[in-house]
C-alpha positions in Angstrom: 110.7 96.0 67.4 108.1 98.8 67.4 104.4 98.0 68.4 103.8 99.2 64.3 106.4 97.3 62.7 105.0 94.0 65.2 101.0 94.5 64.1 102.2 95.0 60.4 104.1 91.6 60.5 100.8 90.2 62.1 98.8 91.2 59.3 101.3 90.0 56.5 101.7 86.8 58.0 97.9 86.4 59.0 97.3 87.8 54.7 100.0 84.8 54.0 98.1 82.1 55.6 95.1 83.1 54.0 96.3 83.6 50.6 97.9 80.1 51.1 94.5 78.4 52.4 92.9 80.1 49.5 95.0 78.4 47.1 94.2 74.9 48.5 90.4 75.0 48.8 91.1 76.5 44.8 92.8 73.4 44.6 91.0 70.6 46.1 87.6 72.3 43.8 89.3 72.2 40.8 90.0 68.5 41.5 86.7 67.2 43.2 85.2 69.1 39.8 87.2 67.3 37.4 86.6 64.2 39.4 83.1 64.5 38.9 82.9 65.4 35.4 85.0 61.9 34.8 82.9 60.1 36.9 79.6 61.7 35.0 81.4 60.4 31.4 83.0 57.5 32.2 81.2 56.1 35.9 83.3 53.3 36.7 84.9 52.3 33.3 88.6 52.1 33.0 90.4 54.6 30.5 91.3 51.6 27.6 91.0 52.2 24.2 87.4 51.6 24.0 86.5 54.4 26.6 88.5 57.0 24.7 85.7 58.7 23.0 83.9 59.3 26.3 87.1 60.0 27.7 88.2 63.0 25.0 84.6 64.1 25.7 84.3 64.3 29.6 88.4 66.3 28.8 87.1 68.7 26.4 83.8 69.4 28.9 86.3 70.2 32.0 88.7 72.5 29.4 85.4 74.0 28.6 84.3 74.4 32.2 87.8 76.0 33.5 88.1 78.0 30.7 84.7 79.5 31.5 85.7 80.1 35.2 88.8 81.7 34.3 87.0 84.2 31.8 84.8 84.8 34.9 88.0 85.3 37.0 89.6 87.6 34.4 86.4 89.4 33.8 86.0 89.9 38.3 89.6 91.2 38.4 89.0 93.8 36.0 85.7 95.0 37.2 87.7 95.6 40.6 90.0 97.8 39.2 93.8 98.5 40.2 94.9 97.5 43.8 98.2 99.1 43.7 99.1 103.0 43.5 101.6 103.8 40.4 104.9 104.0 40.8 105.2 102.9 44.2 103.6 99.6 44.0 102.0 99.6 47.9 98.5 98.4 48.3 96.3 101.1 48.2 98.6 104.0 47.8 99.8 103.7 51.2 103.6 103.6 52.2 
């Protein structure tokens, strides 16, 4: 294997372990956020019928709050612009 093919498999596999690290922390915030909104609605009651209202509230708050974030999301990815060249989907244009 060339010294360019070995440095370019370096930088894939380095850009996979990233991407996948990424994805966890994304994870793990989503959750600890959710936590806490459930924790601000309900504290330490259980989910029984009784609870339900503040239950369907401290939902709809969360589906509120992620749906905000993924406008913002959607909004960031088009202000970057396109990543890939036409036609020959490479990053960047390059081959």
């Amino acid at each position: 294997m060339s010294p360019e093919r070995a440095s370019q498999r370096t930088v894939i596999l380095i850009a996979s372990a990233v991407l996948g690290t990424m994805r966890l922390t994304g994870q793990m915030l989503s959750m600890g956020l959710a936590t806490l909104v459930f924790s601000l609605y309900l504290g330490s009651a259980q989910i029984v019928p009784e609870n339900h209202l503040r239950f369907l509230a401290a939902m709809k708050t969360a589906g509120l709050f992620f749906a905000g974030l993924c406008v913002l999301g959607v909004f960031a990815s088009h202000v970057r612009g396109r990543m890939r060249a036409p036609g020959n989907g490479v990053l960047g244009g390059r081959t």
